[in-house]
ZAFIMI-571344 format. One record per residue (C-alpha): residue in three letters; x, y, z. Coordinates in steps of 0.02 Angstrom, whole numbers, padded with zeros to 5 digits, always signed. Example, Ala and Ser with C-alpha at 12.3 -4.5 7.8 and 13.67 -1.06 7.14 Angstrom:
<nodes>
Ala+00615-00225+00390Ser+00684-00053+00357
</nodes>
This chain:
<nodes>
Unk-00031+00344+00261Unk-00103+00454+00133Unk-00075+00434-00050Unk-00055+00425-00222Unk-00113+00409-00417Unk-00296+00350-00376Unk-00299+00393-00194Unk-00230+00223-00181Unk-00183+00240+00001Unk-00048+00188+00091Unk-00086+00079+00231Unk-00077+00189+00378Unk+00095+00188+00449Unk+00076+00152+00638Unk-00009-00008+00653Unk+00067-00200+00594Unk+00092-00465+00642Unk+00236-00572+00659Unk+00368-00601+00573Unk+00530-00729+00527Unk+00612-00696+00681Unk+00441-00733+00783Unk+00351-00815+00642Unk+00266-00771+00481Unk+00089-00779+00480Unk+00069-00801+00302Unk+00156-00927+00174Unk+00202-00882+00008Unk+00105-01020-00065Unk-00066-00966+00028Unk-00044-00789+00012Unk+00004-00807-00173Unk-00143-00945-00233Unk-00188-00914-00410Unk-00356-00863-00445Unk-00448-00816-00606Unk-00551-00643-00605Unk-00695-00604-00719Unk-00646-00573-00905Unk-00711-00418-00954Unk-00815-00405-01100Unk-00765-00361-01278Unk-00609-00422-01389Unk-00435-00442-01318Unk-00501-00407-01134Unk-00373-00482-01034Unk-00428-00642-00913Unk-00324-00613-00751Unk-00252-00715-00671Unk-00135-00664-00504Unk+00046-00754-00520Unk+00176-00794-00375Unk+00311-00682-00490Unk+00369-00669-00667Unk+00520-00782-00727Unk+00694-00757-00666Unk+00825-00663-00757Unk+00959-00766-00863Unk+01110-00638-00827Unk+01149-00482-00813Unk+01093-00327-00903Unk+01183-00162-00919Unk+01043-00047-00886Unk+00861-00047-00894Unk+00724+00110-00899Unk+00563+00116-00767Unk+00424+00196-00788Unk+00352+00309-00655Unk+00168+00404-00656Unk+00243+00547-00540Unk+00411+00618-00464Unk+00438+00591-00306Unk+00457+00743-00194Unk+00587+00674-00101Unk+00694+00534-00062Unk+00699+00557+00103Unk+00635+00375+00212Unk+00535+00463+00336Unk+00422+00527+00200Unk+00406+00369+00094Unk+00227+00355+00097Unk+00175+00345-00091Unk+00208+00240-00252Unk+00356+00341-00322Unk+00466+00375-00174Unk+00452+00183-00122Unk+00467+00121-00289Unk+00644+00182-00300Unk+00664+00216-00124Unk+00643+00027-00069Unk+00798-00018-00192Unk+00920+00103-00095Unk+00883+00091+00074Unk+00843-00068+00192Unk+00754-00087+00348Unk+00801-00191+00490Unk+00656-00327+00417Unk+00615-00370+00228Unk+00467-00397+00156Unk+00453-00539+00028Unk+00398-00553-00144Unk+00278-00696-00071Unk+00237-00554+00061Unk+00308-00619+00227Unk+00427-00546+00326Unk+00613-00622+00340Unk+00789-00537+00422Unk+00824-00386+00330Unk+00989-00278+00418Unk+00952-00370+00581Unk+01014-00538+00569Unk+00900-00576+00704Unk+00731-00502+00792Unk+00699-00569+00938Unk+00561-00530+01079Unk+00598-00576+01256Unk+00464-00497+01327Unk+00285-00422+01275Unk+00369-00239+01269Unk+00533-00274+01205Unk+00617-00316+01059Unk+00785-00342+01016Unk+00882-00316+00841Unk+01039-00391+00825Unk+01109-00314+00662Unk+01217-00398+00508Unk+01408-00374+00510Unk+01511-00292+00397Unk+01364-00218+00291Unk+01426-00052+00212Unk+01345+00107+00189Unk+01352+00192+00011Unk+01460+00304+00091Unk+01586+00169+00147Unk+01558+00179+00316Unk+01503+00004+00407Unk+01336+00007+00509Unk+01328+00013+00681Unk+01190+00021+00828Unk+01203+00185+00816Unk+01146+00222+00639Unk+01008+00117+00697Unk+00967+00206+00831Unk+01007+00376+00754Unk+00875+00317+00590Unk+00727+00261+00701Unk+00725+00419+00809Unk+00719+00537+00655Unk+00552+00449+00620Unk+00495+00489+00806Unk+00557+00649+00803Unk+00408+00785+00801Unk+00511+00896+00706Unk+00542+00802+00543Unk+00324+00754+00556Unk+00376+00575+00474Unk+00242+00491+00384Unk+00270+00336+00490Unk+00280+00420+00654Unk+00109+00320+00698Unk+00211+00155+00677Unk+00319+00226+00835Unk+00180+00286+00944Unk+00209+00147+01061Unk+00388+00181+01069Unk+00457+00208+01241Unk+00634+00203+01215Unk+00779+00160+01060Unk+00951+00112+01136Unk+01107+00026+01091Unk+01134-00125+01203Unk+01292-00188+01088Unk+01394-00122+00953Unk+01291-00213+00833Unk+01112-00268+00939Unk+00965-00119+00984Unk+00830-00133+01086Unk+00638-00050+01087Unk+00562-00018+01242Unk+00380-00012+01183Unk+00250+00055+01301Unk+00135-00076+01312Unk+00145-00231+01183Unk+00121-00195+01011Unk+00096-00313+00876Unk+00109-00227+00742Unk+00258-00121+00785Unk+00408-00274+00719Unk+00302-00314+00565Unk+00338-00113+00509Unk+00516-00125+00540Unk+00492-00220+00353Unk+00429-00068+00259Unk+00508+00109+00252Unk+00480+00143+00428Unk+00601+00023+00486Unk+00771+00106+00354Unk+00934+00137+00425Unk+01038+00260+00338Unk+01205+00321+00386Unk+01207+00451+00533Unk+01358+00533+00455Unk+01277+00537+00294Unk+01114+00628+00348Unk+01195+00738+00459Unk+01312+00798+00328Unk+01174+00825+00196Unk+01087+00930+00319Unk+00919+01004+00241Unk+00934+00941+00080Unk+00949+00764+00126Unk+00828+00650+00012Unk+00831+00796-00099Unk+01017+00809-00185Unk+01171+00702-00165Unk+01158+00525-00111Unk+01030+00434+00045Unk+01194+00344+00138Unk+01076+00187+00133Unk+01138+00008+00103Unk+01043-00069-00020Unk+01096-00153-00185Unk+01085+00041-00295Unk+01166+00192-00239Unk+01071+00347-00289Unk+01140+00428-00457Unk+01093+00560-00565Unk+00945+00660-00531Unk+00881+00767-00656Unk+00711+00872-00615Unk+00565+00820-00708Unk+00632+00707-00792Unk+00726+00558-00726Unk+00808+00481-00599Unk+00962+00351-00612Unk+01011+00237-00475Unk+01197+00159-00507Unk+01226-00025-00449Unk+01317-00025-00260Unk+01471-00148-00280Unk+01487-00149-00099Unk+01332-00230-00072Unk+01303-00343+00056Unk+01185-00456-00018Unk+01165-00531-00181Unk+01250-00433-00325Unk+01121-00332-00430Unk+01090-00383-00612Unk+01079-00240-00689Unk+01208-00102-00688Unk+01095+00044-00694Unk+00915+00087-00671Unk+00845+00239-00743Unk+00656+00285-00667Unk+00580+00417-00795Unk+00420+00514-00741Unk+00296+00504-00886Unk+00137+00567-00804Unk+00012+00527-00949Unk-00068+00383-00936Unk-00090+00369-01109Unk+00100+00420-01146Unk+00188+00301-01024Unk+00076+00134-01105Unk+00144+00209-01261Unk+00326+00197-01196Unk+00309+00041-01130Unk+00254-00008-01318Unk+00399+00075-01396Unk+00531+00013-01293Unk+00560+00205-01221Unk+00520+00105-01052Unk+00552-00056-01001Unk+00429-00094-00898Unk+00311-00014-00752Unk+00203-00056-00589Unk+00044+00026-00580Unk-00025-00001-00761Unk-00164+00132-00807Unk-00319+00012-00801Unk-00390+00080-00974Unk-00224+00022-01043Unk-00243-00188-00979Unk-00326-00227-01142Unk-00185-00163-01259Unk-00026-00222-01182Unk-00102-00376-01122Unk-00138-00407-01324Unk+00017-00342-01371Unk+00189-00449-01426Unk+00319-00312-01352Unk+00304-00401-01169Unk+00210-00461-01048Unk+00078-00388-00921Unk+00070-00473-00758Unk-00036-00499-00609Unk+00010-00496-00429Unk-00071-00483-00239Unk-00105-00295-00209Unk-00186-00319-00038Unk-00262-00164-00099Unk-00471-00141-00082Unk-00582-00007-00184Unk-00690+00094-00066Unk-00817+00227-00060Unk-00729+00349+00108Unk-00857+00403+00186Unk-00805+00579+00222Unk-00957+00667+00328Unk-01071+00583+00433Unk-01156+00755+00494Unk-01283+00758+00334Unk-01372+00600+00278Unk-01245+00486+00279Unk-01237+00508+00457Unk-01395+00379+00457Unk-01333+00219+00422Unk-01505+00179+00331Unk-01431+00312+00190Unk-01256+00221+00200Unk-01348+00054+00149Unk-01468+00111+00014Unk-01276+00156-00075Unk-01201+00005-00049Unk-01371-00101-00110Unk-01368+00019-00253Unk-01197+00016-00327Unk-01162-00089-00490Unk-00995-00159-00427Unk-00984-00287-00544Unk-01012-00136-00669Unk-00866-00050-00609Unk-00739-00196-00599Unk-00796-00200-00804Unk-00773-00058-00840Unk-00676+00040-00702Unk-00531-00103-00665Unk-00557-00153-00837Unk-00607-00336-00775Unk-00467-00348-00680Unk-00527-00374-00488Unk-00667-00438-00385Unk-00821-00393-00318Unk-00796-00381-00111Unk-00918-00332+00028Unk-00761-00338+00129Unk-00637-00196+00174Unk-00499-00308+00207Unk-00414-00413+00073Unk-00439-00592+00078Unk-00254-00617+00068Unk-00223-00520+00221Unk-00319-00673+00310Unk-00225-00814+00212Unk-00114-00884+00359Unk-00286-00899+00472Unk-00383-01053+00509Unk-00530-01108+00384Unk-00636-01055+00534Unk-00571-00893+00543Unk-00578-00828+00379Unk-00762-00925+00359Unk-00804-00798+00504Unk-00716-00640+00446Unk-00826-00658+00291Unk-00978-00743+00320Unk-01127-00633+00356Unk-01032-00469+00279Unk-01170-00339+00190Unk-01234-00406+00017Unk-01150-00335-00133Unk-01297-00405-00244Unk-01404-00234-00313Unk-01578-00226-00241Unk-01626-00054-00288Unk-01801-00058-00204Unk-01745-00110-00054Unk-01603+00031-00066Unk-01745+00151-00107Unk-01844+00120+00015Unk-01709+00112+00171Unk-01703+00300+00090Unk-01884+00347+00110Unk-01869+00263+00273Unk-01739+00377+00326Unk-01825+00538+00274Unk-01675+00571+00150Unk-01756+00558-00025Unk-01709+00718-00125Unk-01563+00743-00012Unk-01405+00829-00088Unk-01235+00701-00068Unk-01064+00775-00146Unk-00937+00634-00212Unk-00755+00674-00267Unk-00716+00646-00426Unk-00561+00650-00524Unk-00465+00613-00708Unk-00319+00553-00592Unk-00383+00391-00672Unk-00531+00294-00741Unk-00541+00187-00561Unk-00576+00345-00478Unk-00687+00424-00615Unk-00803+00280-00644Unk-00832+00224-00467Unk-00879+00411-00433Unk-01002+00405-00586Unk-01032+00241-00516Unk-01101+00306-00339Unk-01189+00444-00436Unk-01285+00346-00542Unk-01337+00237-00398Unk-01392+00355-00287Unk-01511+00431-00417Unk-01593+00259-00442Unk-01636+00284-00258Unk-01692+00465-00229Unk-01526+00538-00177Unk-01476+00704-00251Unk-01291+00634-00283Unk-01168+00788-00355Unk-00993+00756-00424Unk-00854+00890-00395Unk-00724+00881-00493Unk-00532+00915-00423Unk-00379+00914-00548Unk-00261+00765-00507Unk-00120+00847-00437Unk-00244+00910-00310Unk-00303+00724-00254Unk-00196+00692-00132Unk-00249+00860-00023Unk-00379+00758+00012Unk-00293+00642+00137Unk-00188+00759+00214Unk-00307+00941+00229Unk-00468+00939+00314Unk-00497+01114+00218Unk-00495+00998+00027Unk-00645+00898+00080Unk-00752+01034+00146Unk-00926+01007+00058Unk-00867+00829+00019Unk-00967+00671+00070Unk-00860+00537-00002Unk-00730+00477-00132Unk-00640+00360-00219Unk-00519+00270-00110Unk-00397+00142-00153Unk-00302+00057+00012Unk-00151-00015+00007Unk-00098-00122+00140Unk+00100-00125+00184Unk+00093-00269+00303Unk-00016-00431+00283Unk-00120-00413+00442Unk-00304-00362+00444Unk-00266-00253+00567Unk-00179-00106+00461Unk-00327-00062+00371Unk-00458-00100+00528Unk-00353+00023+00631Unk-00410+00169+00518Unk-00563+00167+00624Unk-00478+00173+00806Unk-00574+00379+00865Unk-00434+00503+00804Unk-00365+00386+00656Unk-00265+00508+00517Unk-00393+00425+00390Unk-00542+00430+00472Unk-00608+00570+00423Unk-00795+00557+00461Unk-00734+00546+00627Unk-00798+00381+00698Unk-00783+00355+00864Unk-00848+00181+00960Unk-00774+00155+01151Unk-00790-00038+01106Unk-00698-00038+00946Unk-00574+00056+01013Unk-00551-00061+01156Unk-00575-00227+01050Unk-00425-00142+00938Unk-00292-00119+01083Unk-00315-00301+01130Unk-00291-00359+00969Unk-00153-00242+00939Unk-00051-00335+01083Unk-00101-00501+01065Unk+00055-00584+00988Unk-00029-00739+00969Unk-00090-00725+00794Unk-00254-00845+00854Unk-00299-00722+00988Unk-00262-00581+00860Unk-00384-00636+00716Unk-00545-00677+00837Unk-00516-00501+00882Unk-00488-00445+00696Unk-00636-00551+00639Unk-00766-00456+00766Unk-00677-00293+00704Unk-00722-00338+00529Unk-00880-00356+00578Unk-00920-00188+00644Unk-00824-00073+00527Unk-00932-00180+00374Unk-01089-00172+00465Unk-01079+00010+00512Unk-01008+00034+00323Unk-00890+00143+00380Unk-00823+00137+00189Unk-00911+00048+00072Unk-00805-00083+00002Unk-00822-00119-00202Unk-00675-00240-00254Unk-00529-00287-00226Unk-00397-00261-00339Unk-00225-00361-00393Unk-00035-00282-00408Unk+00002-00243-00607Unk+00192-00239-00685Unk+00240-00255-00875Unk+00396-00295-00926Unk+00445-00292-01125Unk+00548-00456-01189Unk+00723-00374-01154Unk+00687-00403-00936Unk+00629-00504-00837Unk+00627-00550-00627Unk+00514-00378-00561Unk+00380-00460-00447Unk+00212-00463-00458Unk+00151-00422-00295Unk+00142-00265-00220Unk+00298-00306-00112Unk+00378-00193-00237Unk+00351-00048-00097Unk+00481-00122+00020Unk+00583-00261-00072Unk+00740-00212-00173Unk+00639-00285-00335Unk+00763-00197-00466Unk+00926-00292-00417Unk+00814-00470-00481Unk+00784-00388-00633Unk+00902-00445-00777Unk+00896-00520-00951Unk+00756-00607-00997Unk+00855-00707-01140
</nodes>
């Protein structure tokens, strides 16, 4: 889906691996290897290094404060796209899977998932699990939850997710089935992010319109939505009903400090606890500082170039490839990421391949386009292509140094090599029109793009390609690609899957469809009072805040 704070995109709801009930791809301990990234220069730079998580809590806590770049709009599941809403969202309402801290999938409401044939799957659901409303769930808030997100009506971000959705029934008071269309791979790894919530039928239907809004979500998860003041905070109360494992602390209170600059300082004073999404510029200081600890996790998250209009020059791939063999990227992750990350030629994590065969991944990222400079080739692939002189527009924003140095970035690269490369500035609250209005990139070549991927499967990110794709807005279109990405969409054999995904990787890298620059790890600080948030970006789905506790 579209997104967030540096257009760090949500992977696209609609497209997903296997899970617990069918069998995780991924282990904790391969997805979760730790790895050093280049220090970057100067005094006090921090070396990163990603972790598996940060150290459990030693008891209980009355409250703790959260610190949050943006409010979200809503509460509402079926728009849970960005950072904030699933930040908070994903510690009041559940999902019939769970994503893991180690970022596999295990039982979430649905005891069980099982798939007795290639288009059905079956969800047989927890007992006794209480709404915050009091009412138990049944089949029918199941059923009743899923449809709202195919209903064209409520246009749900993660209506893609359901596109091969023939048919939601009860077959039991607590087991539903999906009747998928044709077999979908991807579909029961979703049902782990917000795509897959149940929420009380009663509850929504009584909120009416201002459900997600005002008054509680009727969801089930550990915190029961509290006090919600406009631009300022919001409080979520600790459920005692719970299900599950009894939250530490007793309150959490997200407050929305939109300066960058302002919410490092809070997390220095104490005015905030702690924080995902550290402001890059800001590594340095807390990483130096004694007031806590900054942290760093899996983000399955690449940096791009989007490649926004292929009708000018960029619509010869010669002109594509003089950019990429131009751009500093080991520049950028200095300076941009602040050290923090690594240079890729790849648009798809590494981790996202970590429960593959050597083979596999050897072939997913052998051969890949160079990310070594070589300006006079660069220059000359432009003179070949008749595009020397040739006006390009880039995005730019102050949404955040990752999206403001990567655009100077591209600029300054395509000067070196005879492009006529213009930055056009758009004010941060404005950002995320691009992902979501075809109107806010007219005259715009390319930007800054930062994907997120919400399931670990190569496929979420190499779907963005499929002809039609929400994000592909150059408007790519390949009859073999498209074809190559159904049959690895309902291949449930995850070795018949990644050949598929590896030739995929292929194409979208050698056509540069973006241009990948780094990838780039998960971030939380937490000061000494807490401890237990995670480190990867599982954060989005997992109820994180109820491990969150004392640190002493």
């Amino acid at each position: 889906m579209t997104a967030p704070r540096s257009p760090r995109v949500h992977s696209r709801p609609g497209l997903p691996g296997r899970l617990a009930a069918t069998a995780a791809v991924l282990s904790a301990a391969a997805v979760l290897t730790a790895c050093a990234g280049p220090p970057r220069s100067g005094p006090g730079a921090p070396r990163y290094v990603l972790s598996a998580g940060t150290p459990r809590a030693r008891g209980d806590i009355d409250s703790f404060t959260w610190a949050l770049y943006a409010e979200p709009p809503t509460l509402d599941y079926t728009a849970a796209f960005d950072y904030p809403q699933n930040t908070i969202l994903s510690n009041v309402c559940e999902s019939l899977m769970r994503w893991t801290p180690g970022l596999t999938t295990e039982p979430g409401l649905a005891r069980k998932a099982s798939n007795p044939h290639p288009t059905t799957w079956v969800y047989d659901l927890r007992k006794g699990v209480r709404f915050h409303n009091g009412r138990l769930m049944t089949a029918d808030d199941v059923v009743f939850s899923l449809g709202r997100q195919m209903d064209p009506h409520n246009a749900a971000a993660w209506a893609q997710v359901f596109q091969n959705v023939a048919a939601v029934t009860k077959t039991g008071p607590l087991q539903v089935t999906v009747k998928l269309k044709k077999p979908d791979s991807q579909f029961p790894q979703y049902m782990a992010t917000a795509a897959g919530v149940v929420a009380s039928k009663a509850g929504i239907e009584a909120a009416g319109k201002d459900y997600g809004t005002s008054g509680g979500l009727a969801c089930t998860g550990p915190f029961k939505l509290g006090t919600w003041h406009k631009g300022q905070f919001i409080e979520l109360d600790r459920f005692d009903g719970y299900w599950g494992t009894r939250a530490r602390s007793g309150k959490v209170v997200f407050r929305f400090l939109t300066d960058a600059s302002g919410r490092t300082n809070a997390l220095l004073s104490g005015e905030a606890d702690g924080g995902f999404l550290i402001p890059t510029e800001s590594y340095a200081r807390l990483s130096r500082s004694s007031a806590g600890t900054l942290s760093f996790g899996e983000g399955l998250s690449t940096v791009n170039v989007d490649i926004t209009n292929m009708r000018g020059p960029l619509g010869d791939i010669r002109v594509r490839r003089a950019l990429s063999l131009a751009l500093d990227r080991s520049g950028f992750v200095k300076a941009g990421l602040s050290g923090a990350g690594t240079v890729t030629g790849s648009l798809t994590p590494r981790a996202a391949w970590a429960g593959s065969p050597r083979s596999v991944r050897k072939a997913a990222f052998d051969g890949l386009p160079p990310t070594t400079r070589d300006i006079d080739k660069a220059r000359a692939l432009v003179k070949e292509a008749g595009a020397t002189g040739k006006p390009l527009t880039v995005a730019t924003s102050s949404i955040g140094q990752d999206v403001s140095l990567l655009a100077t970035a591209v600029q300054a690269a395509g000067t070196r090599i005879g492009l006529d490369i213009r930055l056009k500035s758009i004010a941060p609250n404005a950002f995320t029109a691009l992902f979501t209005d075809p109107g806010a990139r007219a005259g715009i070549d390319m930007f800054p793009l930062t994907y997120y991927e919400s399931i670990t499967d190569p496929l979420d990110l190499l779907s963005n390609f499929r002809t039609g794709a929400s994000l592909n807005f150059a408007g790519y279109s390949d009859r073999h690609y498209d074809q190559l990405l159904d049959r690895a969409t309902a291949a449930y054999d995850p070795r018949r899957r990644l050949r598929d995904e590896t030739t995929l990787q292929k194409q979208a890298a050698d056509e540069l469809l973006w241009i990948p620059v780094a990838e780039w790890p998960s971030t939380v600080f937490q000061n000494k009072r807490i401890t237990g948030a995670p480190t990867t970006i599982a954060y989005m789905y997992y109820p994180w805040a109820a491990d969150v506790g004392a640190a002493r």
